[in-house]
N, C-alpha and C positions, 0 to 999 in steps of 0.2 A: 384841140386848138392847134393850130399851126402861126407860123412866124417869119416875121419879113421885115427883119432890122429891130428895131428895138419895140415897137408895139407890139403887143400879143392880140391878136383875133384869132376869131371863129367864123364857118359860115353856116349859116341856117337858111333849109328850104321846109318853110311852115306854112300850114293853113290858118289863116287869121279867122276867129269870131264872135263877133257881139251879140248879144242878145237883147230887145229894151224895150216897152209899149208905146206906140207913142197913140193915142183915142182919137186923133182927127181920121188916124186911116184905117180908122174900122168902118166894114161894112157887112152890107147884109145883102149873101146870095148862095146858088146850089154848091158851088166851089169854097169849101174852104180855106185853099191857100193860094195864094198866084204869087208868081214869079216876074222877076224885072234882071234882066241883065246890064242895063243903063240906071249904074249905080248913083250917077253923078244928079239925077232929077231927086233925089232923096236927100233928107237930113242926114248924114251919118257922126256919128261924137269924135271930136277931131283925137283922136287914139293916137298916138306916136311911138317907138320901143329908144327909151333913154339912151342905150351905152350902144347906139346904131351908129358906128362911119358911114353907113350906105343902105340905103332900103328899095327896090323894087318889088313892084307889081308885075309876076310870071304874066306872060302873053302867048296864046298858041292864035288861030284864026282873029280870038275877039279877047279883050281882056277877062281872067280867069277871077274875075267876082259877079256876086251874085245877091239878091235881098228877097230875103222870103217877106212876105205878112201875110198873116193868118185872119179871120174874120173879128176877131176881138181885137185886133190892131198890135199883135206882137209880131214885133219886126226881126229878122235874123240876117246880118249880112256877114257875109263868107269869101274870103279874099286868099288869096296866095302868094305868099312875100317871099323873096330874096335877101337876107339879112348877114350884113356884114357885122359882126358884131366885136365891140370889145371883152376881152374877157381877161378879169383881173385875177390872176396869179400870185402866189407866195412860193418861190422857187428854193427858199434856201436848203430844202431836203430834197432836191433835185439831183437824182431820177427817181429816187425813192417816196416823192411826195404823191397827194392825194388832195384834188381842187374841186370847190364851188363854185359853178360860174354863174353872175345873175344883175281948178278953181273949183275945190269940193261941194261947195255951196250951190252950185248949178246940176253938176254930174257926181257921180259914186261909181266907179269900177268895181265887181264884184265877181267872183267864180263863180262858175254854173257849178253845184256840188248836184252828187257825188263822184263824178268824174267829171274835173276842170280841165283838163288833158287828156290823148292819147297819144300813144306811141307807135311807130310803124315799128318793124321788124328790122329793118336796117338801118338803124337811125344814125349809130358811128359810124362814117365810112374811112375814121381816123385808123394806121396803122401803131400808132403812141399811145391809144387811151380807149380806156373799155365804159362804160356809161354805168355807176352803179347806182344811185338813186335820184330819183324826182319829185321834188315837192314843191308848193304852190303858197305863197306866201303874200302878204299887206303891206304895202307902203304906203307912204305919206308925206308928199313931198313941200316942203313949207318954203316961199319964198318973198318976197317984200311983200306982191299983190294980193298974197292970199295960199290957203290949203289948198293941195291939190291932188285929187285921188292916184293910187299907184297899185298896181301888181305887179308880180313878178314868180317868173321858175327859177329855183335853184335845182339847177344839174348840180349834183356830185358824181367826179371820173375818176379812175383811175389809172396811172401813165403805167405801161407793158414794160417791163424791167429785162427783161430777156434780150430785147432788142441792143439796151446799153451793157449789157455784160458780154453779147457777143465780138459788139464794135470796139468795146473801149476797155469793160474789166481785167475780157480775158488777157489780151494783148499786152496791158499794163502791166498784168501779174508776169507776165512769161518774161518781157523787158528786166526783170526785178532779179526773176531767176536767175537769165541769164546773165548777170553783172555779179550774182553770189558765185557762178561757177568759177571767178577767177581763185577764190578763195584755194581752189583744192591745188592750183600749181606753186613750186618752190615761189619762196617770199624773194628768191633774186632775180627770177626772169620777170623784171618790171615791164618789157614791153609790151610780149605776150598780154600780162593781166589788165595793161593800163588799157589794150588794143576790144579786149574783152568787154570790156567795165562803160569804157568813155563812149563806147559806140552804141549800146543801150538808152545813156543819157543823151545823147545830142537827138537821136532816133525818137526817144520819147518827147523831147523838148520842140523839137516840129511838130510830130504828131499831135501834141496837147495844143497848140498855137494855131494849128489848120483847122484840128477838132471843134476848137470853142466857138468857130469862127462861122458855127454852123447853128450853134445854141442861142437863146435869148439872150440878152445882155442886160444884167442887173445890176447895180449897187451895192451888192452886197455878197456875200462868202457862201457859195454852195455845196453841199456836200461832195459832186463830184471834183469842184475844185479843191477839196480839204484830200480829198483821194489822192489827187496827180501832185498838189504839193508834199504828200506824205513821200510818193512813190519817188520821185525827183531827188528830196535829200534823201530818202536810203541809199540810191545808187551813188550819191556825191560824198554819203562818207564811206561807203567802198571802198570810192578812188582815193580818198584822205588815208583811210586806214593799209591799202596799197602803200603810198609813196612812206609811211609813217616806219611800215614793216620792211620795206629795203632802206630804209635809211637807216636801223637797228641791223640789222643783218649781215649786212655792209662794213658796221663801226665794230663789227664784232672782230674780224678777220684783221690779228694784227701787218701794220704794215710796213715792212722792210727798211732800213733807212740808210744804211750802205749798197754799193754796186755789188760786194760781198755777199753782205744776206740776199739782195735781190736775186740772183743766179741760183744761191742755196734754196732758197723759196721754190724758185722756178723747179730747181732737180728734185723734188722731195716727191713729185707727182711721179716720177719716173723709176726712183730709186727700187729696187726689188726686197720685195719682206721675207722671201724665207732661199732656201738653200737648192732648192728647184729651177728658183728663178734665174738664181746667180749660174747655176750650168748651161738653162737654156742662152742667158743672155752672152754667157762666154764661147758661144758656140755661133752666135750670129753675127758678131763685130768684130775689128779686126783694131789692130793694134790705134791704127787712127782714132779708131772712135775713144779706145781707151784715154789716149794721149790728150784728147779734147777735152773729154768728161772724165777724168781723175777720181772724181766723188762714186761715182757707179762702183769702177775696181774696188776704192775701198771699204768701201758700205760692203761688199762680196766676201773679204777678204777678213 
């Protein structure tokens, strides 16, 4: 099935055929069957397909139907249609789902058994869906006027899942990763992580928005939308848990509250820890430095 805004169709190129006696047009001669390509001088039982936007008759030189009868007056008419059809969908396990698509008193529709249908060999020409079973089923459609005979195929497909884990899984998962790698840098280079983190989510937040913009549009909560809302807040409490752990991190480091302490703060990154340090550092400065920095000498000394 493919899609074009919010309905879902299919297209179908089928060969249509009835089969049905009718005894005025039996006769008797050395041929037993003749052929008529001027369908339109014949009774045919007005057949229509229910859930059709659009039905043509293929045409190549002449139009591509045909009516057999036979000598006992069994009629066969053989036609080949163009069919646009609706085809009703339950998406909510979307990409992961698996779809079926599908006046009695005068006339009765019936299958020719034991083979109601055949199938050509290339029958999906869809890249989304592989064709797994076909079966042939009864209707019966009741309206004010009356019963009215019905058939119908039930096609069961199934949608190519490879195709969505290339386009969208993978990519989603790697967006996901990349927003966990901020995790492994110090809790105080906020920008770094927040630069990591926010650019994943804004990146996936278009992507999902352009993406869907390609899919059916339903009513309702589908599975790849439970995916992308999953994938969405992981990354947002990242960035929560970011801003949460430099804000702890931060309040840890006490903070100086005279001009005093604030300068002692500032030296303590400079000050030297063992007795190594204090000769090379006495060897490189000169009295100024000392006379500035007081704290150095005596930490030395």
């Amino acid at each position: 099935c493919w899609y074009r805004g919010q309905p879902k169709r299919t297209n179908v190129d089928l060969y249509f055929r009835m089969h049905w006696n009718d005894p005025r047009l039996a006769f008797k001669s050395e041929v037993n069957t003749v052929k008529f390509s001027r369908t339109t001088d014949f009774w045919v039982p007005d057949a229509f397909f229910r859930n059709s936007f659009k039905t043509e008759m293929m045409e190549s030189i002449l139009p591509e139907s045909l009516i057999r009868i036979t000598e006992s007056g069994d009629v066969t008419y053989s036609a080949r249609f163009y069919l646009n059809l609706k085809c009703s969908m339950n998406l909510r396990k979307f990409p992961h789902d698996q779809q079926n698509g599908y006046a009695m008193d005068d006339l009765v529709f019936v299958f020719k058994e034991p083979n109601p249908y055949s199938l050509s060999d290339n029958l999906m020409t869809s890249k989304r869906f592989t064709l797994n079973t076909v079966s042939s089923k009864y209707c019966t459609a009741t309206t004010a006027t009356g019963n009215y005979t019905c058939l119908y195929l039930l096609f069961g497909i199934n949608r190519i899942f490879n195709s969505y884990l290339l386009e969208w899984y993978l990519p989603c998962i790697s967006l996901v990763i990349t927003a966990f790698l901020s995790e492994v840098l110090d809790p105080t280079l906020i920008l770094p992580r927040l630069l990591i983190t926010v650019g994943p989510l804004l990146t996936l937040a278009a992507t999902s928005l352009s993406y869907h913009q390609t899919l059916p549009s339903v009513p309702y909560v589908t599975a790849m939308d439970v995916f992308c809302g999953v994938s969405l807040l992981v990354i947002f409490l990242v960035v929560l848990h970011i801003l949460v752990s430099f804000y702890y991190s931060s309040s840890q480091i006490p903070e100086p509250k005279s001009d005093e302490e604030r300068s002692k703060f500032k030296m303590e990154k400079y000050l030297p820890e063992n007795e190594d340090q204090c000769k090379q550092l006495s060897e490189i400065v000169n009295h100024r430095v000392i006379r500035a920095f007081p704290d150095i000498l005596f930490h030395c000394l």
